[in-house]
Structures are given as structure tokens and as C-alpha cells.
N, CA and C atoms of all chains as a GROMACS GRO file, in nm:
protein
  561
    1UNK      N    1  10.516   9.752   8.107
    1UNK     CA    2  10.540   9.616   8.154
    1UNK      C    3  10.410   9.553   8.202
    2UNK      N    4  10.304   9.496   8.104
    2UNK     CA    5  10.221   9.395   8.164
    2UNK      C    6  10.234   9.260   8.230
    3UNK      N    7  10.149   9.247   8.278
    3UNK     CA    8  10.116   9.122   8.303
    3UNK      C    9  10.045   8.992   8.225
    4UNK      N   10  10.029   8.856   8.192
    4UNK     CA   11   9.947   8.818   8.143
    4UNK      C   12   9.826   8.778   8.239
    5UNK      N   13   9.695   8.762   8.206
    5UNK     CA   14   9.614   8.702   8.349
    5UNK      C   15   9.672   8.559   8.386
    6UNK      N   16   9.735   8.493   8.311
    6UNK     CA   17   9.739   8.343   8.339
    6UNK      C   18   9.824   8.355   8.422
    7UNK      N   19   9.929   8.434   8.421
    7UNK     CA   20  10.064   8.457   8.510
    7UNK      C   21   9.997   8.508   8.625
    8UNK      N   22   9.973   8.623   8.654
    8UNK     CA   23   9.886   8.655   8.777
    8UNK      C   24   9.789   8.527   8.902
    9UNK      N   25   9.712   8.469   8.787
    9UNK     CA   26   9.620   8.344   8.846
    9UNK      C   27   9.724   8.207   8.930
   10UNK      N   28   9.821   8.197   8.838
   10UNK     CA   29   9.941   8.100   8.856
   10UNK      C   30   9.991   8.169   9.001
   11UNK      N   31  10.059   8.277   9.010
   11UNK     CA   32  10.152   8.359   9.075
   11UNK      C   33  10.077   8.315   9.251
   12UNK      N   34   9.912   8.362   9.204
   12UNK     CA   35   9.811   8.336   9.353
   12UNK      C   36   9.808   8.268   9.420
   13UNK      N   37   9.786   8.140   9.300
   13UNK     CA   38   9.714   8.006   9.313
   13UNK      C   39   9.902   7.894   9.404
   14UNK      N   40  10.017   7.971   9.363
   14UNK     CA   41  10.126   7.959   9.439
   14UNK      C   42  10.140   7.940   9.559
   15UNK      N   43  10.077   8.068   9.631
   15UNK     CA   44  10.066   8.100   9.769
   15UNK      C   45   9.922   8.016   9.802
   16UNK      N   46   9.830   8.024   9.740
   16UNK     CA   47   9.708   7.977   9.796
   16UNK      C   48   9.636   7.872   9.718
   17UNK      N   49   9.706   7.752   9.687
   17UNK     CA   50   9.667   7.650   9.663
   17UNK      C   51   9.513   7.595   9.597
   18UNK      N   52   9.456   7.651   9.684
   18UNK     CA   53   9.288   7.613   9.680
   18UNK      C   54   9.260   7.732   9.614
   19UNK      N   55   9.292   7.864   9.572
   19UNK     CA   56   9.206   7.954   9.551
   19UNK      C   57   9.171   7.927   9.438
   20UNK      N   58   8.995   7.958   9.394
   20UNK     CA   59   8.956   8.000   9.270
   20UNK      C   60   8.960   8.135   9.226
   21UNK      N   61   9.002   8.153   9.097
   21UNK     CA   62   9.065   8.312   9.050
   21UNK      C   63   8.935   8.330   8.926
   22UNK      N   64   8.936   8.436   8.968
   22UNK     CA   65   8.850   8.460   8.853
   22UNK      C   66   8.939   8.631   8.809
   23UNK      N   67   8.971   8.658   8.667
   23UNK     CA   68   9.045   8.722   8.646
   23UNK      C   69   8.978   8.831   8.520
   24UNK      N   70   8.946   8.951   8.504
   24UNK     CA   71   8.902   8.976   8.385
   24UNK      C   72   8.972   9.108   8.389
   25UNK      N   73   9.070   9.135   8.252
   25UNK     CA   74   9.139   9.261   8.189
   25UNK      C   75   9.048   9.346   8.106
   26UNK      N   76   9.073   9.428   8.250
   26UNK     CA   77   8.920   9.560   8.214
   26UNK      C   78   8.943   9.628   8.106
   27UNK      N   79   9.063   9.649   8.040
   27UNK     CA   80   9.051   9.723   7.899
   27UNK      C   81   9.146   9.664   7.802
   28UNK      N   82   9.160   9.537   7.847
   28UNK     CA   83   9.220   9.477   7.740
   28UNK      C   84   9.366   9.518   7.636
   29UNK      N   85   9.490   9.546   7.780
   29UNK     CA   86   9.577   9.604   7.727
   29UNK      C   87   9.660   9.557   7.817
   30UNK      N   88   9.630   9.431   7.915
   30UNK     CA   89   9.728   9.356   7.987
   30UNK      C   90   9.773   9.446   8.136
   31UNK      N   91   9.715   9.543   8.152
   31UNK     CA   92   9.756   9.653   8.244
   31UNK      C   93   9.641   9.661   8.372
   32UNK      N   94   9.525   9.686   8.301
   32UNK     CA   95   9.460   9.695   8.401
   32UNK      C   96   9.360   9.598   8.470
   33UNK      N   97   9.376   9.475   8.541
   33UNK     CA   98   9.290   9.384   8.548
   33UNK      C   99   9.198   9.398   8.734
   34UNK      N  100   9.067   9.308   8.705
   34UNK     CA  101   8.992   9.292   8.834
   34UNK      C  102   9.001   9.147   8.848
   35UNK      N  103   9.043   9.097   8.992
   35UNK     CA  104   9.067   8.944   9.039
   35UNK      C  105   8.942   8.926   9.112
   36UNK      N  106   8.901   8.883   9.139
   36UNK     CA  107   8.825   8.795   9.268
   36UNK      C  108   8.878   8.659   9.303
   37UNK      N  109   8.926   8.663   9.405
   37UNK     CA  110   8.996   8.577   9.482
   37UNK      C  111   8.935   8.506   9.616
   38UNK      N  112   8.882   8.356   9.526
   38UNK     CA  113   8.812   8.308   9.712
   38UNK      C  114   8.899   8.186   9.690
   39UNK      N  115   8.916   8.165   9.898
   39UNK     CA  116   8.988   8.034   9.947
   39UNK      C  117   8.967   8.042  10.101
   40UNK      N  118   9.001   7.929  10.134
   40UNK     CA  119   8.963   7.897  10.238
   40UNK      C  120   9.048   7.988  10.358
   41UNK      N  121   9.178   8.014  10.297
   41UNK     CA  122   9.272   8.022  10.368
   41UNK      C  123   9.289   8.165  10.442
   42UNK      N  124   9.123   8.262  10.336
   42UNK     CA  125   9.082   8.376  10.419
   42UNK      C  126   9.031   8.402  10.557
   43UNK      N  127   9.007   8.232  10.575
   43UNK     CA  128   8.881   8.225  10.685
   43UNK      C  129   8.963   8.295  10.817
   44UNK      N  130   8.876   8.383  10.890
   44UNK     CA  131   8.932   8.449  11.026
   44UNK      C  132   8.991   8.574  11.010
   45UNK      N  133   9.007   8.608  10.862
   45UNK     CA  134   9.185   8.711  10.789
   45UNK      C  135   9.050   8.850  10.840
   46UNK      N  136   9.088   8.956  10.854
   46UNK     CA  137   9.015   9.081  10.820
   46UNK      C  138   9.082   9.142  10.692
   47UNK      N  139   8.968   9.207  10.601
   47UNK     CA  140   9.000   9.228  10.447
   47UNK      C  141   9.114   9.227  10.383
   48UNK      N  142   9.146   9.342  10.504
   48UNK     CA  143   9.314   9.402  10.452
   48UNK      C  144   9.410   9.314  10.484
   49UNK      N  145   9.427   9.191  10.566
   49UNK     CA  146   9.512   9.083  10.595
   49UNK      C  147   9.480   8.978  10.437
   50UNK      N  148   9.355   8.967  10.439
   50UNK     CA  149   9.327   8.894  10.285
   50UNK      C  150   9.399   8.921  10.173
   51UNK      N  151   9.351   9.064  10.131
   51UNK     CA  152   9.412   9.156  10.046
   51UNK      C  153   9.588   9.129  10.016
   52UNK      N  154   9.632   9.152  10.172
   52UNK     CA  155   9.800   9.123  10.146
   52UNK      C  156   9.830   8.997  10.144
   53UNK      N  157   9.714   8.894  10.162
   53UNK     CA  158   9.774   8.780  10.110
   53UNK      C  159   9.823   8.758  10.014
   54UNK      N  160   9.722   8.791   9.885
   54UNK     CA  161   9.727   8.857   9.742
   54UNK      C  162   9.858   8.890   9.759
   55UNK      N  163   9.829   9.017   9.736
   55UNK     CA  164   9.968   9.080   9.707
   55UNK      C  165  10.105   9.013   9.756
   56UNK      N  166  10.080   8.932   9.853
   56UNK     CA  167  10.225   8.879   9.868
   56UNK      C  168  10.272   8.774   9.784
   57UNK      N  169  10.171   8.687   9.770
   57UNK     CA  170  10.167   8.592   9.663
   57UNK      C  171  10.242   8.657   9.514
   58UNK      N  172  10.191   8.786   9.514
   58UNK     CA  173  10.204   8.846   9.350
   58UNK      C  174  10.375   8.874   9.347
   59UNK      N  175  10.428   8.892   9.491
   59UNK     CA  176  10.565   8.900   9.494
   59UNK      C  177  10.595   9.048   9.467
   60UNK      N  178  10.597   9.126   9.552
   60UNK     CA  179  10.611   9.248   9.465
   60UNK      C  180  10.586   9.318   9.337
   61UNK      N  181  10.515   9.267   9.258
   61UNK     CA  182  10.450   9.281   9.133
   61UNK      C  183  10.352   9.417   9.132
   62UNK      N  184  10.248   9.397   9.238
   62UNK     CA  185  10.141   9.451   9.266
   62UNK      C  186  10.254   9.608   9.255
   63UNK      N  187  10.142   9.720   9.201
   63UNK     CA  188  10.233   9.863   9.239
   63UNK      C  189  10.328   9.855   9.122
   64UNK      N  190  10.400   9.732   9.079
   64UNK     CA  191  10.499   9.746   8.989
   64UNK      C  192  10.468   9.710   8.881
   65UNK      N  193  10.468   9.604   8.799
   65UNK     CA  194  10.448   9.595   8.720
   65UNK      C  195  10.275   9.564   8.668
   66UNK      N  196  10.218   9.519   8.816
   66UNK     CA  197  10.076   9.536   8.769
   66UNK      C  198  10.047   9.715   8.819
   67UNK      N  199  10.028   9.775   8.772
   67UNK     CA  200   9.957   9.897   8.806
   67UNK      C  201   9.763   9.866   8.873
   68UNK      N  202   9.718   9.814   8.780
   68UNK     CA  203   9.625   9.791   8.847
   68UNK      C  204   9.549   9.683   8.883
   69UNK      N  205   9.519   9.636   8.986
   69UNK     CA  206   9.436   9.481   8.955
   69UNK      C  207   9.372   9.519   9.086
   70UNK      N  208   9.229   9.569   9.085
   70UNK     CA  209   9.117   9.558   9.137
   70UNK      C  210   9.121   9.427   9.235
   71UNK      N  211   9.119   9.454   9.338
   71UNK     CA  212   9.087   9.289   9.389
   71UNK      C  213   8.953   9.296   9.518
   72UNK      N  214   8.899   9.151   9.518
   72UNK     CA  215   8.823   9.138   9.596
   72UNK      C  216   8.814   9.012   9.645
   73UNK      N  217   8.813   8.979   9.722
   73UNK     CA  218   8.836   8.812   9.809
   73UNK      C  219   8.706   8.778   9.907
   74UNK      N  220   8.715   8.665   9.911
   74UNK     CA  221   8.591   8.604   9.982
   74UNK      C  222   8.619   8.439  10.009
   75UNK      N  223   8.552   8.401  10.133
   75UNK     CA  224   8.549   8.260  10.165
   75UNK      C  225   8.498   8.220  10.114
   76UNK      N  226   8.500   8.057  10.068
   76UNK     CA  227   8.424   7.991   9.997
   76UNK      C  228   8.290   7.925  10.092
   77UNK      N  229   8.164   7.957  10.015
   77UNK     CA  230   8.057   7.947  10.099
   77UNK      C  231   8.014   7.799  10.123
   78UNK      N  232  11.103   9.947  11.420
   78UNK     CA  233  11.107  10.084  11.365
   78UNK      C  234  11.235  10.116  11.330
   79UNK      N  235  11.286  10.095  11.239
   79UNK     CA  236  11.427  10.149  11.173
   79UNK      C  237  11.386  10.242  11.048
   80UNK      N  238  11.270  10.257  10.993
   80UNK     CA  239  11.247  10.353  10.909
   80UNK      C  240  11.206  10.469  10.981
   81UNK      N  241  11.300  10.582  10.956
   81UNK     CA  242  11.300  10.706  11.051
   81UNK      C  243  11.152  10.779  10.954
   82UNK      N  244  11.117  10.752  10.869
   82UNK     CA  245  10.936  10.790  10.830
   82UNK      C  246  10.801  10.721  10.922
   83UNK      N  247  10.836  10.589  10.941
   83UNK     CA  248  10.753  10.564  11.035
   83UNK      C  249  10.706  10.626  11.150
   84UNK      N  250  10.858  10.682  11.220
   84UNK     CA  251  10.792  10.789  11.313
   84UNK      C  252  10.689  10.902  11.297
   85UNK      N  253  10.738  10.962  11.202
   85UNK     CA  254  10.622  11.090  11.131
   85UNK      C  255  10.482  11.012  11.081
   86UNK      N  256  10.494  10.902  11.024
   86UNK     CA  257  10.340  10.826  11.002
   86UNK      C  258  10.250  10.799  11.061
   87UNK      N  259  10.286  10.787  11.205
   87UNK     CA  260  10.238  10.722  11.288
   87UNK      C  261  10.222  10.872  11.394
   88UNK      N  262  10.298  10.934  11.395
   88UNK     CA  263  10.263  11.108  11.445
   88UNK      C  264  10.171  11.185  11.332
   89UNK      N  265  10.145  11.178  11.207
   89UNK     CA  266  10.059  11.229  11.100
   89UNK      C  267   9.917  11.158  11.125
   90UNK      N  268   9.903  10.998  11.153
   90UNK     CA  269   9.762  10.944  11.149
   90UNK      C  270   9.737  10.937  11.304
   91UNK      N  271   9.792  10.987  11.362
   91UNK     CA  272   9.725  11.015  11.560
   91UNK      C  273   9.656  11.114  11.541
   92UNK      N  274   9.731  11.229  11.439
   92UNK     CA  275   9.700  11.375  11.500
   92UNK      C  276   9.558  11.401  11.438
   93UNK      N  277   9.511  11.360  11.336
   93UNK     CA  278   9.373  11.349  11.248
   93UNK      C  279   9.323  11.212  11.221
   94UNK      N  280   9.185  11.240  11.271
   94UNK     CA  281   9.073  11.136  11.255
   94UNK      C  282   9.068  11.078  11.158
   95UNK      N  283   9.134  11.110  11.032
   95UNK     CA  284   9.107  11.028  10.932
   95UNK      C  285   9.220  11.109  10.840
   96UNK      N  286   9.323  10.993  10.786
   96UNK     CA  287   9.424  11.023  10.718
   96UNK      C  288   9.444  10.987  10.598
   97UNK      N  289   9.461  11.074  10.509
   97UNK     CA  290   9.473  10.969  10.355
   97UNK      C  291   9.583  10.992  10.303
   98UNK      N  292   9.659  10.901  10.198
   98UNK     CA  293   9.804  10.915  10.154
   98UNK      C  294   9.762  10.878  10.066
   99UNK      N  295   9.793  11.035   9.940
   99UNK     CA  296   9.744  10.996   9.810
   99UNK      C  297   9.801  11.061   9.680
  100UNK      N  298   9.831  11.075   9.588
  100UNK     CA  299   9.898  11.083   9.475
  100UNK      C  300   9.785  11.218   9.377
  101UNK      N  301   9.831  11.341   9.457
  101UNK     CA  302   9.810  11.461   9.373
  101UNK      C  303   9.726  11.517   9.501
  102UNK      N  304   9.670  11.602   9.524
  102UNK     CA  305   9.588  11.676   9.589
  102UNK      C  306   9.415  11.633   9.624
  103UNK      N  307   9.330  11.645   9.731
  103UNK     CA  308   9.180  11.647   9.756
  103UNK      C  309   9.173  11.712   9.586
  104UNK      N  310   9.178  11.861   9.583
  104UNK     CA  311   9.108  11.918   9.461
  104UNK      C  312   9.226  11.849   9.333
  105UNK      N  313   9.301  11.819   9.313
  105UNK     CA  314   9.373  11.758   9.183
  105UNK      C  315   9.391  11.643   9.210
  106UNK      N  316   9.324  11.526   9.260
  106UNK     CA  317   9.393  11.412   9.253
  106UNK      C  318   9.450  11.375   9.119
  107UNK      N  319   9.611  11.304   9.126
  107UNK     CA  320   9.657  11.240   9.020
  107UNK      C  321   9.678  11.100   8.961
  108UNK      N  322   9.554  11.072   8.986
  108UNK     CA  323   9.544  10.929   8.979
  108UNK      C  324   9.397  10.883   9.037
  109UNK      N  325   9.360  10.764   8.912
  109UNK     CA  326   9.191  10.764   8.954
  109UNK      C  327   9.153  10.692   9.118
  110UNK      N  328   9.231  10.587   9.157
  110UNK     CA  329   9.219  10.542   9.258
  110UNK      C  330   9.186  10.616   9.364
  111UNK      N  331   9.308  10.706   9.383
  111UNK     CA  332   9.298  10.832   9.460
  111UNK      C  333   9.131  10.940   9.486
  112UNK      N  334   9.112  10.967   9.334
  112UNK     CA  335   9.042  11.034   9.345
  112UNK      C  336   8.869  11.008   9.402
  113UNK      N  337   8.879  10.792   9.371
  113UNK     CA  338   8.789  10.761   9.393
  113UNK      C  339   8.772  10.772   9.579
  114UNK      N  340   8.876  10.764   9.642
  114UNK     CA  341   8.861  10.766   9.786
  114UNK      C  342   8.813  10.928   9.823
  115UNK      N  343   8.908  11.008   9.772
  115UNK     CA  344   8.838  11.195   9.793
  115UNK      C  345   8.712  11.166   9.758
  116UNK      N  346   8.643  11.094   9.665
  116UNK     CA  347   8.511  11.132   9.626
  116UNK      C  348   8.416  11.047   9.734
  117UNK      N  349   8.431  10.948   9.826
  117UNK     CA  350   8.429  10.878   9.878
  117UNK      C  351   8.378  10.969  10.049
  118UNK      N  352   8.503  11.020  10.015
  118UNK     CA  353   8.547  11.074  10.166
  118UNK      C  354   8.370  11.213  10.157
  119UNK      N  355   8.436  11.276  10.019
  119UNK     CA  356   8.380  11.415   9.997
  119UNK      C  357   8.181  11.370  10.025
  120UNK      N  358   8.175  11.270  10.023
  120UNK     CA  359   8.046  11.160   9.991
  120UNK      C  360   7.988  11.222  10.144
  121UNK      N  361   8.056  11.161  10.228
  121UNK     CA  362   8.072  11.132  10.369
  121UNK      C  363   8.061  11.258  10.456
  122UNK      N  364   8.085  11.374  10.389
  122UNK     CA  365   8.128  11.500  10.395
  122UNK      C  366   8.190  11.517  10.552
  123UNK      N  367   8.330  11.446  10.541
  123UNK     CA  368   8.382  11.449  10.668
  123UNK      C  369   8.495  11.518  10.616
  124UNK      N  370   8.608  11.528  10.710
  124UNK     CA  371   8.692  11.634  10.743
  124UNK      C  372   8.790  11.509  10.727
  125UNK      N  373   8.942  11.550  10.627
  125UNK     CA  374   9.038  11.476  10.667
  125UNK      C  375   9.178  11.534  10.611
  126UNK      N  376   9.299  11.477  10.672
  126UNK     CA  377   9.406  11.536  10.630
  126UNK      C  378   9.474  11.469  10.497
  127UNK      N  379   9.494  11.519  10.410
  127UNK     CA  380   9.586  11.437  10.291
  127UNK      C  381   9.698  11.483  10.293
  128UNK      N  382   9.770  11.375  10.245
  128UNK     CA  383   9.926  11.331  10.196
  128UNK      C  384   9.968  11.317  10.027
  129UNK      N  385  10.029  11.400  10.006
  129UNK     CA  386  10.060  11.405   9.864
  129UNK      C  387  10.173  11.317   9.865
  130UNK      N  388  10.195  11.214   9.816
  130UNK     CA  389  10.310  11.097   9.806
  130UNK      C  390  10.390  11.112   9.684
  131UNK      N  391  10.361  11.197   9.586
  131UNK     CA  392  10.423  11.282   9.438
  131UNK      C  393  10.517  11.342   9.480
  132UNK      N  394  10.506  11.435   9.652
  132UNK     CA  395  10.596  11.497   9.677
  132UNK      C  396  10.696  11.446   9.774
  133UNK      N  397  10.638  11.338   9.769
  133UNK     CA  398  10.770  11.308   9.896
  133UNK      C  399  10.836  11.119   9.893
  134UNK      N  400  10.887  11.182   9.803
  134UNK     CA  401  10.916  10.968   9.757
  134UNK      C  402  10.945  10.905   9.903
  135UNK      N  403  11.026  10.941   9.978
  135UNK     CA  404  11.050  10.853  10.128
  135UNK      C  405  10.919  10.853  10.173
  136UNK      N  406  10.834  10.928  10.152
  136UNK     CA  407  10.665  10.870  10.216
  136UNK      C  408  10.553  10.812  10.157
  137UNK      N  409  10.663  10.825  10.034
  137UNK     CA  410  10.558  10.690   9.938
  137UNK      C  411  10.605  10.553   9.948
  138UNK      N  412  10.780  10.521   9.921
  138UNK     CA  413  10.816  10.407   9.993
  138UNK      C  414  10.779  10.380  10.149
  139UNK      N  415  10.798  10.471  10.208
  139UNK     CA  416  10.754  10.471  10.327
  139UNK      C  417  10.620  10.418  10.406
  140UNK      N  418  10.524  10.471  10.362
  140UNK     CA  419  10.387  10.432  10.380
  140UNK      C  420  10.369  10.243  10.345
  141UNK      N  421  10.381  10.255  10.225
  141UNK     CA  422  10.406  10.135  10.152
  141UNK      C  423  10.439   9.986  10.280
  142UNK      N  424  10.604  10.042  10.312
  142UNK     CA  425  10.648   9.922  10.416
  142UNK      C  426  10.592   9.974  10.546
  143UNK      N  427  10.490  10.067  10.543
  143UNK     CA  428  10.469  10.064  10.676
  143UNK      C  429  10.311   9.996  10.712
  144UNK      N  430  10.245   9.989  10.572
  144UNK     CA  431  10.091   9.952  10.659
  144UNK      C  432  10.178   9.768  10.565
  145UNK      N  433  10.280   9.759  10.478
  145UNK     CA  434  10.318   9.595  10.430
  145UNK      C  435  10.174   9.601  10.330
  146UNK      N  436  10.133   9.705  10.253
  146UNK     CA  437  10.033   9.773  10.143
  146UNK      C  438  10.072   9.797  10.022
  147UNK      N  439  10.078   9.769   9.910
  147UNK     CA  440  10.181   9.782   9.775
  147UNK      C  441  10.137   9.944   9.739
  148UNK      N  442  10.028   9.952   9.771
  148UNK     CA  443   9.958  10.076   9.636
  148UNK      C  444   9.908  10.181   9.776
  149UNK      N  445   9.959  10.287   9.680
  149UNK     CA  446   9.854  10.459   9.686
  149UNK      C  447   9.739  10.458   9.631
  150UNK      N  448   9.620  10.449   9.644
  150UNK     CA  449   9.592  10.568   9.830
  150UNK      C  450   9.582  10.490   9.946
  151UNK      N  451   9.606  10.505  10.033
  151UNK     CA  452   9.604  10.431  10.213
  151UNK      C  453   9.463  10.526  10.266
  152UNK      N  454   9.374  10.452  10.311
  152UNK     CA  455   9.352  10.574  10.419
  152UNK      C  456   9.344  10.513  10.572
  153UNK      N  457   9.332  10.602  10.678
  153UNK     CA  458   9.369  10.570  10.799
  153UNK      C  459   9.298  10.650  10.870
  154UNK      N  460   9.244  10.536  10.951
  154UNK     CA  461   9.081  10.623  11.008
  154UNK      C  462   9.128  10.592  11.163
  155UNK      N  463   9.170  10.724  11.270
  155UNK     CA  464   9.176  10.668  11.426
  155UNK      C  465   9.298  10.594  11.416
  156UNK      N  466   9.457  10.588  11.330
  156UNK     CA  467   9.524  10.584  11.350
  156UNK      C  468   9.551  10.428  11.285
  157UNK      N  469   9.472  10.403  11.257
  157UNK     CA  470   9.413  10.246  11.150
  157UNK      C  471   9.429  10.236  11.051
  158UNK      N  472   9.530  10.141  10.970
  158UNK     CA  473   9.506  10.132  10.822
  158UNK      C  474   9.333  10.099  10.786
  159UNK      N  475   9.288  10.104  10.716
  159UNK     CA  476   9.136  10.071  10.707
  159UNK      C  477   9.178   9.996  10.522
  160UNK      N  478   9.247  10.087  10.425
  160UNK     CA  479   9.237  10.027  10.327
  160UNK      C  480   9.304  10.128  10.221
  161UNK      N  481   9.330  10.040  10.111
  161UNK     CA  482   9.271  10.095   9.974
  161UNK      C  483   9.160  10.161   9.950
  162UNK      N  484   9.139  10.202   9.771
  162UNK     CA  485   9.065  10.240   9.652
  162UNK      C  486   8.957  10.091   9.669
  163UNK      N  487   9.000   9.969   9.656
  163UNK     CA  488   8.896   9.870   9.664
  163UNK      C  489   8.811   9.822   9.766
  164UNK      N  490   8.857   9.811   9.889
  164UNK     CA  491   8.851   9.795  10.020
  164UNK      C  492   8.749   9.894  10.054
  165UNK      N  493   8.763  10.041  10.032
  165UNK     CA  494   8.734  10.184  10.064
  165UNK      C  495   8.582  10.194   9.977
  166UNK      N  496   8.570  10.151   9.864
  166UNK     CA  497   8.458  10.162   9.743
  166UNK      C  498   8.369  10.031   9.812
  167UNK      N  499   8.462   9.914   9.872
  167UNK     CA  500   8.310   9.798   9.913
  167UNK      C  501   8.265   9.874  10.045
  168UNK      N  502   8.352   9.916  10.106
  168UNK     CA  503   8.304   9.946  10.246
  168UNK      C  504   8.196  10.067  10.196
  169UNK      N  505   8.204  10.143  10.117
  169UNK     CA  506   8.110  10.298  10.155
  169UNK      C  507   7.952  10.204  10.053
  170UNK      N  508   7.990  10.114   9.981
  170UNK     CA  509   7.845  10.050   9.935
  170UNK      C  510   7.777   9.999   9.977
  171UNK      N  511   7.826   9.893  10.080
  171UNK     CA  512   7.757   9.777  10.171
  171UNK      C  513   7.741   9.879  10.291
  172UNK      N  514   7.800   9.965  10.346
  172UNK     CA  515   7.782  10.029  10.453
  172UNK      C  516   7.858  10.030  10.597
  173UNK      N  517   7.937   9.988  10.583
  173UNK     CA  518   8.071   9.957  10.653
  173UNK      C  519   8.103  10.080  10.718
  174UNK      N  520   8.131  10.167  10.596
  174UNK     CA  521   8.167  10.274  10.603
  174UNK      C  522   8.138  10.391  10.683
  175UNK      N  523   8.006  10.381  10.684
  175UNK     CA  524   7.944  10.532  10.808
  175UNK      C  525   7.915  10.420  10.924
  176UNK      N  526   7.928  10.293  10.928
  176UNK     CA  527   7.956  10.236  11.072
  176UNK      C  528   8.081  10.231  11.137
  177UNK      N  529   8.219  10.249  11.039
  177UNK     CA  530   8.332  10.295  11.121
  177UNK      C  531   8.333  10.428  11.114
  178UNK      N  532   8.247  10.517  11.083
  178UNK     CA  533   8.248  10.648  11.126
  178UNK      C  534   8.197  10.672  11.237
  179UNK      N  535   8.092  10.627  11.247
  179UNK     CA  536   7.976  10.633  11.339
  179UNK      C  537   8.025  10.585  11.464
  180UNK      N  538   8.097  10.426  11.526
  180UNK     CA  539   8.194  10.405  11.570
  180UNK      C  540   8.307  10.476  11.645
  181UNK      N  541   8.342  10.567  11.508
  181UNK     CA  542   8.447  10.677  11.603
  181UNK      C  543   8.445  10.776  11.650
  182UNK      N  544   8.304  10.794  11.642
  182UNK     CA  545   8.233  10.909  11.662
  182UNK      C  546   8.259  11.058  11.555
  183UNK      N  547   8.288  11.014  11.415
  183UNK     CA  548   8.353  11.112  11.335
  183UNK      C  549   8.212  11.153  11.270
  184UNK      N  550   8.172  11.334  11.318
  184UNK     CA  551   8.058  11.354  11.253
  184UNK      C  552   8.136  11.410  11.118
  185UNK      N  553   7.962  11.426  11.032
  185UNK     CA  554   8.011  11.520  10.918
  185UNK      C  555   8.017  11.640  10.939
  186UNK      N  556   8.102  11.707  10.888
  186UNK     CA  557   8.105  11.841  10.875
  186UNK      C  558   7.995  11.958  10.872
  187UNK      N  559   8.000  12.012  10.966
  187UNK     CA  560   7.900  12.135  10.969
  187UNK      C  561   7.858  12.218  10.879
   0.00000   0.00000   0.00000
């Protein structure tokens, strides 16, 4: 059960409005992708509060049907 | 606390300085994520307790709703979620990493 990236980027950009996604499927089989995720809405968060922003956004997805998606988040400078 | 695992989670990451919940064994990890944190840890050459979550599905759901974390491996440093496989790989590059050691006063191993 993949994911597409557009669905993923959409799914984010849900919860976090402003974020820019940058999305790339590391082996090109819809399974395993790396996000980088910046928005404003990190500002103050510590990583792992960031992180589950993500993932909450993804709706339970994350673990399930994405197996893997690398993530990394950052404020916009 | 209505998940009767939480109790044991939270009695498992008091009792050791640094706790990991991870999918196959230190020497077999089953799964690369996993293995990237043992290699991580093994880096660091510190001392820590692992959790095989293969063997115990209530402490793999478990863990899960307890740090509100989707994915295996957790680790838990001083009773602290600290992170993931991703979280865990920026921290030991930039250096994060032997400053929350250093911090908790967790030497390396003799």
C-alpha cells in the first residue's frame, strides 16, 4: 500500500497551511520517501513536537501505509 | 493512564539511562531504522537497555500511544522521549547528541 508524494504533500499542507514540502521517493517504488517540511507554525515546537505535527497531519498513515518517510522540519528563515 | 503498558514504560525508561524500543535485537536488528540508532548508540559506546517490539505487540502499540510517535525505534534518554531513526541520525551529526549525554552525565563505557 503506497503512497503517492502529491497525496502526502496535500495531506501536510492540510494541517499546515503555509508549509513548503519538498518531497523526494528515495527508490522510486512509492514506499519509501524523504520530506522536508518548513513552516512557520514550528516556531517555539521542540523537534519531536514538530515531527508529530507531521505525522498528525498524515492521519495515521505514517507506520501504516507510509512505511517510510524520512522527515526533517525547519522554520522558515 | 488507562493503558496498563504505560505503567511498565515508564518503570522500563526510569530504571536505565538510556532506553531503546526497537524491532529485532542490539546484535540482529530487524529493520534498518533500528539498526541505524544501535549503530548510533554503539558510536557513542554507551550502555543501554533494548526492547524488542517483534515480541511483544501490546508494547509496540503501546509505546506508539505512549510517546503519541507512529514508528519503531523510540529511544529514551533519562526517562525522555528524545526521538526517532531521523531525529537520532541529526542529533549524533550536528552534535546534539554527546551534549545530551554529556548533560546527563552518561559516560562511555569502560
Amino acid at each position: 500500500m503506497a503512497m503517492e508524494a502529491k497525496e502526502i504533500e496535500a495531506m501536510i499542507r492540510g494541517e499546515l497551511p503555509d508549509a513548503v514540502v519538498t518531497i523526494q521517493d528515495l527508490r522510486g517504488n512509492g514506499d519509501h520517501y524523504a520530506a522536508h517540511v518548513i513552516s512557520q507554525a514550528f516556531s517555539g515546537k521542540s523537534r519531536v513536537q514538530q515531527h508529530q505535527m507531521v505525522y498528525k497531519a498524515l492521519k495515521g498513515k505514517m507506520g501504516d501505509d507510509l512505511h517510510a518517510l524520512a522527515l526533517q522540519t525547519s522554520i522558515p528563515e | 493512564m488507562t493503558n496498563p503498558v504505560f505503567t511498565r514504560i515508564e518503570d522500563d525508561i526510569q530504571k536505565s539511562d538510556i532506553v531503546l524500543y526497537m524491532k529485532g535485537s542490539p546484535m540482529f536488528p530487524q529493520c534498518g531504522f533500528s539498526a541505524t540508532v544501535v549503530e548510533v548508540l554503539n558510536h557513542f559506546n554507551v550502555d543501554f537497555e533494548a526492547f524488542d517490539v517483534l515480541q511483544d505487540p501490546a508494547l509496540r502499540d503501546g509505546i506508539k500511544s505512549y510517546s503519541e510517535w507512529p514508528t519503531i525505534p523510540q529511544l529514551y534518554v533519562k526517562g525522555e522521549f528524545v526521538g526517532g531513526c531521523d531525529i537520532i541520525r541529526e542529533m549524533a551529526a550536528n552534535g546534539e547528541m554527546s551534549g545530551l549525554f554529556e548533560q546527563n552525565n552518561i559516560q562511555p563505557k569502560a
